[in-house]
N, C-alpha and C positions, 0 to 999 in steps of 0.2 A: 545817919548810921544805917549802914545796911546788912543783910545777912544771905549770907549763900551755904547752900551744901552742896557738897562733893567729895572728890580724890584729888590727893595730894599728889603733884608729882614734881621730878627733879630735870629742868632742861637742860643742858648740857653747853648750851651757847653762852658766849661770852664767860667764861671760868665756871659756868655752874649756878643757877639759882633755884627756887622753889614755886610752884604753882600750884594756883586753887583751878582744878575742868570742874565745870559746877556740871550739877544734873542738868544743865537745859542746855551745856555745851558751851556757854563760855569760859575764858579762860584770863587770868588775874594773877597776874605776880606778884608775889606775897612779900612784906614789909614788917618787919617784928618778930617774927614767928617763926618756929623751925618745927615743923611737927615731922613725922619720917615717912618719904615716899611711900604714894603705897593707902597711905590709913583716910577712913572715910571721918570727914570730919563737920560737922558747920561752924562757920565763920563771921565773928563779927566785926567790922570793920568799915574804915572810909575809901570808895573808892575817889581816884585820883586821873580824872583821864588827859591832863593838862603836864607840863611836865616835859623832861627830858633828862634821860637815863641813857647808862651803859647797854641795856639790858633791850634786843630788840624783840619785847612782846607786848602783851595786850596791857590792860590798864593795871596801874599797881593797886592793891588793896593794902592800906595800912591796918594792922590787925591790930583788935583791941579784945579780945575773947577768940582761943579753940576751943573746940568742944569734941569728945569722938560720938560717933552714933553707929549704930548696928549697919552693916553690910546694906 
């Protein structure tokens, strides 16, 4: 299990999906989880760097906990 924080944001490729940019700059497309572009959040979850998806981004995180946290 791992944990990141960051900001949620909305890609727009392939019909639209969701991302975790963590503070240290990576980026993790999010599975389970619909939190709303925009909000700072930490994340807990498996990432997944194996794999093949619709979605051409970085590794998926399947989320098993949000949380919000202050700015």
């Amino acid at each position: 299990m791992a944990t990141f924080t960051g900001t949620i944001q909305h890609n727009d490729l392939e019909g639209g999906f969701l991302e975790l940019k963590t503070d240290s700059g990576d980026v993790y497309r999010l599975e389970g989880a619909s939190p709303a572009p925009g909000a700072r959040v930490r994340v807990e979850g498996e990432v997944s760097h194996g794999g093949f998806g619709i979605h051409m981004s970085g590794p998926s995180l399947k989320v098993t906990r949000v949380q919000a946290v202050d700015g």
